[in-house]
C-alpha positions as CSV (number, residue, x, y, z in Angstrom):
1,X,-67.5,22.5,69.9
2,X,-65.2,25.4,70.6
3,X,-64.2,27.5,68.2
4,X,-60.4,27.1,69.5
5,X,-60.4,23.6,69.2
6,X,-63.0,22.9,66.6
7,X,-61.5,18.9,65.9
8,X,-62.9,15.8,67.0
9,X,-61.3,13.2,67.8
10,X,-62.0,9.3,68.2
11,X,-59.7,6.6,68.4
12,X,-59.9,3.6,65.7
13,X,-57.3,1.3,67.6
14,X,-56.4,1.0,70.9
15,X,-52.5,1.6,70.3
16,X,-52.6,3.0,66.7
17,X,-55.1,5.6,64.4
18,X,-57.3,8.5,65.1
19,X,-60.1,10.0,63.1
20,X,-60.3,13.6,62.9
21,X,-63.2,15.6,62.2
22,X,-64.1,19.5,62.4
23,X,-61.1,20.2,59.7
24,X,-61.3,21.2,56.1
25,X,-57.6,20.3,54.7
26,X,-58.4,22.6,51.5
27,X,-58.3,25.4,53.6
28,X,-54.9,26.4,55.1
29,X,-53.8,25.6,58.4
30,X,-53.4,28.5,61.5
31,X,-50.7,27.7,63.7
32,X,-53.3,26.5,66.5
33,X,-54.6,23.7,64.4
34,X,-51.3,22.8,63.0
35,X,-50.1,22.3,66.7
36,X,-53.2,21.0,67.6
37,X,-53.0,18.1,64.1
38,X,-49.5,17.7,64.6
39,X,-50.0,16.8,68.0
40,X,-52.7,14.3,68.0
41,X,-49.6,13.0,64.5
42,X,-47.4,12.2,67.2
43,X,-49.7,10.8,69.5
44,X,-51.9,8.3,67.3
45,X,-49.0,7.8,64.8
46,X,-52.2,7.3,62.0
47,X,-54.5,9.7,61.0
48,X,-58.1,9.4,59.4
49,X,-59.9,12.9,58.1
50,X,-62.9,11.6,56.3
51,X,-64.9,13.4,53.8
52,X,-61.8,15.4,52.3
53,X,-62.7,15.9,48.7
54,X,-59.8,17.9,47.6
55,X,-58.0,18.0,44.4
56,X,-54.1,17.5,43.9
57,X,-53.3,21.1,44.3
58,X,-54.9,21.1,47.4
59,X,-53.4,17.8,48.9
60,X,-50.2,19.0,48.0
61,X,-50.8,22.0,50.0
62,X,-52.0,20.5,52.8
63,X,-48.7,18.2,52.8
64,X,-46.7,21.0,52.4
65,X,-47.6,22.6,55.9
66,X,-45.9,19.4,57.5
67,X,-42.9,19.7,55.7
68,X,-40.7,19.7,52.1
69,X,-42.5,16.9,49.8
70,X,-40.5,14.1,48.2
71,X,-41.0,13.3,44.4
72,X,-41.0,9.4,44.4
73,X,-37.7,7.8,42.2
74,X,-40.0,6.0,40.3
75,X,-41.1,7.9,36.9
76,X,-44.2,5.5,35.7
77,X,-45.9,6.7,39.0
78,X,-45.4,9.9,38.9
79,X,-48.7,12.6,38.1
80,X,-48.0,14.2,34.8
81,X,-49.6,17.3,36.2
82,X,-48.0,17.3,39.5
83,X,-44.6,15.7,40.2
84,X,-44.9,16.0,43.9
85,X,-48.3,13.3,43.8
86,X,-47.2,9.6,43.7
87,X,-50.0,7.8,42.2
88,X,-50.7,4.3,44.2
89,X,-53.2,3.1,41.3
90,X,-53.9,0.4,39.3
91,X,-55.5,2.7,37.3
92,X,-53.3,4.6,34.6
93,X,-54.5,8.6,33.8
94,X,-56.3,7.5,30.7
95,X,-58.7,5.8,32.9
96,X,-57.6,2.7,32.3
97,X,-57.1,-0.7,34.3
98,X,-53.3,-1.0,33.7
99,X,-52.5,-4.9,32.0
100,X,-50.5,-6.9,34.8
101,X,-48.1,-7.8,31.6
102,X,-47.0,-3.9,32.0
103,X,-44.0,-2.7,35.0
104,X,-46.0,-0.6,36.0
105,X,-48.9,-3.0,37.2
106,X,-46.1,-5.6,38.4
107,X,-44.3,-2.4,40.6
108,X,-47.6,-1.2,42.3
109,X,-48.7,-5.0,43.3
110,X,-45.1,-4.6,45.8
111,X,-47.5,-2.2,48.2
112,X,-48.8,-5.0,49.1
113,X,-46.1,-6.4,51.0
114,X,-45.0,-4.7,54.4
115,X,-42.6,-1.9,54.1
116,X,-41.7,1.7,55.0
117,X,-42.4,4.7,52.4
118,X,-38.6,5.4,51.3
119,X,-36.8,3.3,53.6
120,X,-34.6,3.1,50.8
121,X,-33.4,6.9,50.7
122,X,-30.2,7.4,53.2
123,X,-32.6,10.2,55.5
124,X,-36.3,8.3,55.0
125,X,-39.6,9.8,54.5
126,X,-40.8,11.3,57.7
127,X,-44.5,10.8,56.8
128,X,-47.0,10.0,53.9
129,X,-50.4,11.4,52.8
130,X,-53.0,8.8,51.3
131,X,-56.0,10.3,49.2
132,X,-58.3,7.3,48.5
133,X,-59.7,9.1,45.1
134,X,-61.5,5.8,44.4
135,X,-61.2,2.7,46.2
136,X,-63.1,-1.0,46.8
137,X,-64.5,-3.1,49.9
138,X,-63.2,-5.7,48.0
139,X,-59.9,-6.0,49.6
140,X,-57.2,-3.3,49.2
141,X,-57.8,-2.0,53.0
142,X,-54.5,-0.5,54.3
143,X,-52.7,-2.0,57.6
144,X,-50.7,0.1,59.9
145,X,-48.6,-1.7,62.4
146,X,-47.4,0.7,65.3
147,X,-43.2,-0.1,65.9
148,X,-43.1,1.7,69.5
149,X,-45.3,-1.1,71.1
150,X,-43.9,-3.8,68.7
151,X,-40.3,-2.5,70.3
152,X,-41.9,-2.7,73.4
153,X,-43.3,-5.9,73.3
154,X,-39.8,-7.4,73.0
155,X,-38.4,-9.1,75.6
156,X,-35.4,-7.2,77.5
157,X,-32.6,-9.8,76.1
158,X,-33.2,-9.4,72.7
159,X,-33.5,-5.7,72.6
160,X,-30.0,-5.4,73.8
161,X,-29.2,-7.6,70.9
162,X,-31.1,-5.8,68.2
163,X,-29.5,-1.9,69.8
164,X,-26.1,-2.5,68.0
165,X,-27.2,-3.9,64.4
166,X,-27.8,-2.2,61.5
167,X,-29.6,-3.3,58.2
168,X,-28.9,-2.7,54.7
169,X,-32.0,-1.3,52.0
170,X,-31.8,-1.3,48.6
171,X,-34.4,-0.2,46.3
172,X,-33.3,-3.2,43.7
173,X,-34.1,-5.4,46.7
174,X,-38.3,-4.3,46.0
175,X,-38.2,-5.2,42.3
176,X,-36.3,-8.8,43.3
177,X,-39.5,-9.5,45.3
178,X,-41.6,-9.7,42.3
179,X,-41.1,-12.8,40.5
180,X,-42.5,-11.7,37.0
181,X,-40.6,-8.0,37.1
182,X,-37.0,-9.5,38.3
183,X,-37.7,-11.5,34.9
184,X,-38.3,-8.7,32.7
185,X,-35.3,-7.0,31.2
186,X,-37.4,-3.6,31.6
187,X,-37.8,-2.9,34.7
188,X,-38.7,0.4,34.9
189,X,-37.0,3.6,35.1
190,X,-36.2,4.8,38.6
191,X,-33.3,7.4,39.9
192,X,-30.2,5.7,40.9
193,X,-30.5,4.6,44.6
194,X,-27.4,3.1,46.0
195,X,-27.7,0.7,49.3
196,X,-28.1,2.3,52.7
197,X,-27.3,1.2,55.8
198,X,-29.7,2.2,58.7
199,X,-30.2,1.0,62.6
200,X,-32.6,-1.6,63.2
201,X,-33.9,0.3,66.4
202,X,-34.4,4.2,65.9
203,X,-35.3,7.0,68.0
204,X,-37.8,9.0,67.2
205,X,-36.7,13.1,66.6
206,X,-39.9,14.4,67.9
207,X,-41.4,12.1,70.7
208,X,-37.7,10.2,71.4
209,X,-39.2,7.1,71.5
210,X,-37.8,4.1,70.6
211,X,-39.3,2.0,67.8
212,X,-38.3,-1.3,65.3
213,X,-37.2,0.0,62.0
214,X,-38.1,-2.5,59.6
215,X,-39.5,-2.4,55.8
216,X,-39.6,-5.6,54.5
217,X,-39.3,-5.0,51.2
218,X,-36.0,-2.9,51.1
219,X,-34.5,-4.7,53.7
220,X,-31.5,-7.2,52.5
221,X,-29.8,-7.9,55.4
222,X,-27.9,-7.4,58.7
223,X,-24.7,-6.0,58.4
224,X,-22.4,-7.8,60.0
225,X,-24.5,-11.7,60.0
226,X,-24.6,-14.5,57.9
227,X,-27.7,-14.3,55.3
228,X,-29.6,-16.9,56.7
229,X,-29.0,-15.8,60.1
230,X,-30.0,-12.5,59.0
231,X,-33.1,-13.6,56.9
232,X,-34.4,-15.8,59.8
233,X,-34.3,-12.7,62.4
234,X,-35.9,-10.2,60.0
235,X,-38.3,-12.7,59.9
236,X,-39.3,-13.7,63.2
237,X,-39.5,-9.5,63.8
238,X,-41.6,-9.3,61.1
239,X,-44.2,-11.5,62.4
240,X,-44.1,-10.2,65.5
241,X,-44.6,-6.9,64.5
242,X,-47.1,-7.6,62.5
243,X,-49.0,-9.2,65.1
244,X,-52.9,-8.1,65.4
245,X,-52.6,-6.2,68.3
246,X,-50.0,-4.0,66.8
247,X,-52.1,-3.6,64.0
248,X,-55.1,-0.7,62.9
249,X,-56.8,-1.9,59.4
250,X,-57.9,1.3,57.7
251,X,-61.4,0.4,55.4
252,X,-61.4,2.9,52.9
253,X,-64.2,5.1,52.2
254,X,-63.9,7.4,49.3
255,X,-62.1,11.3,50.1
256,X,-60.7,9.5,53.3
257,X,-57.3,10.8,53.8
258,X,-54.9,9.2,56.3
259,X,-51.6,10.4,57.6
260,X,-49.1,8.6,58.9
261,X,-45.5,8.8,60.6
262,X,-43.1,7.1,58.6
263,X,-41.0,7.1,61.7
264,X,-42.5,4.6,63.7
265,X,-45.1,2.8,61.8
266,X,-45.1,0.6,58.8
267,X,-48.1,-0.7,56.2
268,X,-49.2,-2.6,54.0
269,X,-52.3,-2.7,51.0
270,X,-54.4,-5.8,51.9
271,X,-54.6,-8.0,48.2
272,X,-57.6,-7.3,46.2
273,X,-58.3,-8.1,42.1
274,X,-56.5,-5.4,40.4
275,X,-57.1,-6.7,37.1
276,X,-60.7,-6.1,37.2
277,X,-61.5,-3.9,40.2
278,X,-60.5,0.1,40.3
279,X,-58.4,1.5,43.4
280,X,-57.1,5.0,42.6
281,X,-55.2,6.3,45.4
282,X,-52.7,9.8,45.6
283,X,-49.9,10.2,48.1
284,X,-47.8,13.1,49.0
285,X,-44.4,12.0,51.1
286,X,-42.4,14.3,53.0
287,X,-38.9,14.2,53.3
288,X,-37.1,13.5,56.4
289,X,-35.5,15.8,58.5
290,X,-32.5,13.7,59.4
291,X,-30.7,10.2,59.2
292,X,-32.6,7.8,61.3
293,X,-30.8,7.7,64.9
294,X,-29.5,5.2,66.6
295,X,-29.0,4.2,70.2
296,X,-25.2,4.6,69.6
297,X,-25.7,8.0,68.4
298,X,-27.5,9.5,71.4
């Protein structure tokens, strides 16, 4: 292995994910390796270092080579030690299984429908960083779906359709997709987020690319159409984005990190138990550079 190039790398999906070996992300990148990670980033859209054990501190740093890091609007998930790690855990810092009577429990369970990290923010996360700290064969794999191909995939007619609308996300519109917390008259205490509207085709900054922008569970509806219009397209480009080929599953081993672009990807947690089994999971997420851009726009 050279020592200029010292990473491996081998694919985990034909059209998504690649694992990375030959790098210790608790030691701070040279500019070789940065260019070298961030281009295989771009490339692969996902990727897999295994065997990172690293504390916060260091995952933190690590994330902060690749750009300013967000701190997540909602407080209950927030590390008491370090406000820039958003803890993805059914697990509170006690130790404890957290009860699924508590907003916290209820808020954590919405990872497990489709969606883009801060979709909801009017300049979205560029990327996220995933620590699996402690995690379970027992479901709770990760899904990455890549949105270049899914774009691709679409016939030519109704990609000239989808090149003029725009879509609004609201954060209220995640806690309105959980039955028991839209109940509760606590919700939980988040910053104030205000609807956004962004373009329902984007072009990548870095690779300009085009790619579907969809999150799920922020997205209320095309501006412009009639709700169940609206709700019936999302829909059907859902599912077709979500289709298996489009799709890397990631089965966690423990100090697996995985990186992926915001930008042109979007995930999911596959359903496990959490009342009874442990997945304690720590995310960095950096802020985007810019407004997501449209067709229009270029």
């Amino acid at each position: 292995m050279s020592l200029h190039n010292p990473i491996s790398v081998r694919k985990r999906h034909p059209l998504i994910g690649a694992e990375l070996t030959g790098v210790d992300l608790r030691c701070p990148l040279d500019n070789n390796l940065f260019e070298r990670i961030h281009s295989l980033w771009m490339e692969n859209l996902v990727l897999v270092f295994p065997n990172q054990s690293l504390n916060d501190e260091q995952h933190i740093k690590f994330g902060s080579q690749f750009g300013e890091l967000e701190v997540h609007p909602s407080l209950a998930h927030r590390s008491s030690e370090n406000r820039e790690i958003y803890r993805v855990s059914n697990v509170d810092e006690s130790g404890n299984i957290i009860q699924s009577t508590e907003t916290a429990w209820q808020y954590i369970n919405l990872s497990w429908l489709w969606h883009t990290d801060s979709s909801f923010r009017k300049i979205p996360s560029k990327g996220s960083i995933l620590h699996g700290i402690e995690t379970t064969k027992k479901g709770g794999h990760t899904l990455f779906a890549n949105m270049y191909e899914a774009y691709e995939g679409l016939e030519t007619s109704i990609k000239k359709r989808l090149d003029s609308l725009y879509v609004m996300h609201d954060h209220d519109y995640i806690i309105k997709q959980s039955r028991d917390l839209s109940k509760k008259s606590d919700k939980g205490s988040y910053e104030n987020l205000p609807p956004v509207r962004h373009p329902l085709i984007q072009i990548h900054p870095v690779t300009g690319r085009r790619s579907l922008f969809l999150s799920p569970h922020t997205m209320d509806y095309i501006v412009g159409m009639e709700r169940n219009e609206s709700r019936e397209l999302l829909d059907e480009l859902i599912h077709h984005a979500t289709s298996e080929k489009f799709v890397y599953k990631h089965i966690w081993e423990n100090d697996d990190v995985v990186m992926w672009d915001n930008r042109c990807t979007m995930h999911a947690v596959e359903p496990f138990d959490n009342t009874s089994v442990r997945r304690i999971m720590h995310r960095v997420t950096l802020v985007g550079d810019n407004q997501p851009i449209s067709i229009e726009s270029t």
